[in-house]
C-alpha positions in Angstrom: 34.6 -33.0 75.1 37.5 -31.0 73.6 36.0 -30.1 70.5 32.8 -29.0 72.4 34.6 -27.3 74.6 36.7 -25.6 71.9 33.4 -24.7 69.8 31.9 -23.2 72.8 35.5 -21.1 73.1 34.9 -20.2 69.8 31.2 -19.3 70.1 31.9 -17.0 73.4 35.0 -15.6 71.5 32.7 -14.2 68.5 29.7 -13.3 71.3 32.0 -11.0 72.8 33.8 -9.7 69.2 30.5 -8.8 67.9 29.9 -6.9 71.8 32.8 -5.2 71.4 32.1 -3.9 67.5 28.5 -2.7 68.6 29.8 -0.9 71.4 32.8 0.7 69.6 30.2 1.7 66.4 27.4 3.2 69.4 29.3 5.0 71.7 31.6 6.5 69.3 28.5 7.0 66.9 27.3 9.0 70.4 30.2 11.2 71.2 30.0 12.6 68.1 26.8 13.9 68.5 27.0 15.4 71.6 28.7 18.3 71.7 30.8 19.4 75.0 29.3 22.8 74.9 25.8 20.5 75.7 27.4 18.7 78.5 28.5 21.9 79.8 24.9 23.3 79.7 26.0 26.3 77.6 23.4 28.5 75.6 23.6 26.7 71.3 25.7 28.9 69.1 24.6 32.2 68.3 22.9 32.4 72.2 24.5 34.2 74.8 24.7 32.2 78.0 21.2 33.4 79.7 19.8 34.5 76.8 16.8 32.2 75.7 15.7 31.3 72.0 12.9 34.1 69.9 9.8 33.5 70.9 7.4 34.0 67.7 4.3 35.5 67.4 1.3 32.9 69.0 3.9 30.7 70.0 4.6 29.6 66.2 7.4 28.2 64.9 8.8 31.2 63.0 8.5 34.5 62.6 6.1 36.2 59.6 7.0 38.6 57.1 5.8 42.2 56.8 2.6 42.9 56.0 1.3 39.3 57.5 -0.3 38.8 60.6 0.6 35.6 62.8 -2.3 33.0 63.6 -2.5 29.8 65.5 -6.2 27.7 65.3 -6.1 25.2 67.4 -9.5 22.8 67.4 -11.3 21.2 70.7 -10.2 18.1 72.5 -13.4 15.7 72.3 -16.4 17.3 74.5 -13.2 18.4 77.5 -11.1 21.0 76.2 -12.3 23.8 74.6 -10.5 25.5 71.6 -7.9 28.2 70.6 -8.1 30.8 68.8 -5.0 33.5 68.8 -3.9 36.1 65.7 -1.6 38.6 65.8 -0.4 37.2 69.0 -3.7 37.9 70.3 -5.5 34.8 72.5 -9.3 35.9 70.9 -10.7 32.4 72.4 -9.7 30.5 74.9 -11.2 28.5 77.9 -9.0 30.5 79.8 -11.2 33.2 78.3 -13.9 31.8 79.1 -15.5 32.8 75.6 -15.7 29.3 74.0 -18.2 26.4 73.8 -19.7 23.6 72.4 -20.4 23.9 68.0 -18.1 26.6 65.9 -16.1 29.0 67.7 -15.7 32.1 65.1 -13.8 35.0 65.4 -14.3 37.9 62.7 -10.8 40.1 62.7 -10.5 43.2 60.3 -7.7 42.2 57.4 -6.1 45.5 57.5 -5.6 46.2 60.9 -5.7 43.0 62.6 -8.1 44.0 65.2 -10.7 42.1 66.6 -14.7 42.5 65.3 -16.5 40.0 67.0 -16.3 36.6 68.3 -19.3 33.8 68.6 -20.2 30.5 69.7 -22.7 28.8 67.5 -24.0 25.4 69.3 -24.4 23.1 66.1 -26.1 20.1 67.7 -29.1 21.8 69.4 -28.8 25.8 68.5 -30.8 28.0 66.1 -28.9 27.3 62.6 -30.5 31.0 61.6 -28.6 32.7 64.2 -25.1 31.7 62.2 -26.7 31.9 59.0 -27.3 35.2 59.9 -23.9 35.9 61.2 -22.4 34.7 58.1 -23.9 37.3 55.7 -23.2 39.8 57.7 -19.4 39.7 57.5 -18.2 42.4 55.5 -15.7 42.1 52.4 -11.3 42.3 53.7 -12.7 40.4 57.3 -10.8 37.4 58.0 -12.4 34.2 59.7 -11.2 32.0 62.1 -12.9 28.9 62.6 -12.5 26.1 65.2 -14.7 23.4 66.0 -15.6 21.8 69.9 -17.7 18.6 70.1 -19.5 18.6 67.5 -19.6 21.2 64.5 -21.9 20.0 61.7 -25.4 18.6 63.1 -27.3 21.3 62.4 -25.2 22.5 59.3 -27.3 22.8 56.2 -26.6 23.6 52.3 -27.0 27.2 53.3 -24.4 28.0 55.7 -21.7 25.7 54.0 -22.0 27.7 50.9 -21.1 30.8 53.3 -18.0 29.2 54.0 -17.3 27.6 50.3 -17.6 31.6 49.8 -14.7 32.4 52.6 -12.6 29.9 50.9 -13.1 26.5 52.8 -12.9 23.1 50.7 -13.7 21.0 53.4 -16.5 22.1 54.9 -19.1 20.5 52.3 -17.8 17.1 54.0 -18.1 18.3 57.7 -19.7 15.8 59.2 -21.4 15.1 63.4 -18.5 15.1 65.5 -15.8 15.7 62.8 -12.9 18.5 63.4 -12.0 21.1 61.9 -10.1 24.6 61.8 -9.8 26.7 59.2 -8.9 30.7 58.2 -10.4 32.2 55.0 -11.4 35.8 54.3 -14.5 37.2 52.6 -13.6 38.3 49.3 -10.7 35.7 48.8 -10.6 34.6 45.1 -9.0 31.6 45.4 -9.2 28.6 48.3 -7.9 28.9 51.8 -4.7 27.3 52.3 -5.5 27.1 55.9 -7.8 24.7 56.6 -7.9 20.9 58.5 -10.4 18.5 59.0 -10.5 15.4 60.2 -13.6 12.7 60.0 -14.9 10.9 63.1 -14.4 7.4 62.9 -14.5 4.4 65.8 -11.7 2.9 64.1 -9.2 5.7 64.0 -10.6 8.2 66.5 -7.8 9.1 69.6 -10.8 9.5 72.1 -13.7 7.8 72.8 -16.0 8.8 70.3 -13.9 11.6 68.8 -10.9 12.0 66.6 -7.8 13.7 67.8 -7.5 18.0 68.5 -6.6 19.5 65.2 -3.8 22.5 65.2 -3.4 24.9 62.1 -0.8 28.0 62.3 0.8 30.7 59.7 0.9 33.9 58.1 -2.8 35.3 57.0 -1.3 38.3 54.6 -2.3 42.0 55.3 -5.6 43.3 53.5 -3.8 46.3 51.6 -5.8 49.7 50.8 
């Protein structure tokens, strides 16, 4: 009995050492982290008390240089939310708007100014493919296009109207496929690939919502068209 009982001594004795060293290592660990000034509630260095932190262009997360124009493209939530489209600071489609729907949401904004040219809704599962065909050749050279998908973006899509967008600078959009999503900004006459672009397949195995992958959410600095 007095060896057990010493053992279990022993075996309480470290229980409580090891307590003791994770505390210590934790909550020191802790304090050192948090700052009194965040106890206090006081505005982070460089903030006046009151004063709140920038607020960027579309909500980014930092500012753009001069001479570029501030986007956020943000794609639809399955068949329930509708997408976003905002540049320059500038909400151009919204469902707040009220100028979204189901297919490709595309708004056409003039690269030099930043103004807005048009913006359409082409249904891709059961619209007239012509009507965006049509749309498409129209655009004229400097215009930059902003593309988001809702639903579904690529039933009706054919050879024709990707090579439209191939010519705006998208790489993805030869694999758009029914109910994929996708956002992207390119520019007719851009030489090179669009940097800004997402897609995302639909799969049952991966998708976020029933029968749809997750919302897709692009931003960044589209540079100026210059004279």
């Amino acid at each position: 009995m007095r060896v057990t009982g010493v053992i279990r001594y022993v075996a309480l004795f470290i229980m409580l050492l090891g307590t003791w060293f994770i505390v210590q290592t934790y909550f020191d660990y802790r304090w050192k982290t948090i700052s009194l000034r965040s106890w206090l509630g006081e505005a982070p260095a460089g903030l006046q008390p009151g004063e709140q932190l920038p607020r960027h262009k579309c909500g980014n997360q930092k500012s753009c240089p001069h001479n570029h124009f501030a986007f956020k493209i943000i794609s639809g939530a399955a068949n329930v939310v509708g997408p976003s489209i905002c540049f320059n600071d500038v909400v151009l489609m919204s469902n707040v708007k009220n100028n979204v729907g189901r297919g490709l949401n595309i708004a056409l904004v003039n690269g030099t100014s930043g103004q807005l040219l048009k913006a359409d809704v082409f249904d891709m599962y059961s619209g007239d493919i012509n009507k965006l065909d049509t749309f498409l050749q129209e655009i004229k050279h400097g215009t930059i296009v902003l593309t988001a998908s809702y639903d579904d973006a690529a039933t009706k899509m054919n050879d024709k109207v990707r090579a439209h967008f191939m010519e705006l600078g998208s790489s993805h959009v030869s694999k758009l496929g029914f109910r994929d999503n996708w956002v992207f900004l390119g520019a007719k006459g851009l030489k090179n690939k669009s940097p800004f672009e997402e897609h995302i397949k639909n799969d049952k195995m991966t998708n976020k919502y029933d029968g749809w992958p997750e919302l897709l959410e692009i931003e960044g600095c589209a540079p100026r068209k210059m004279d």
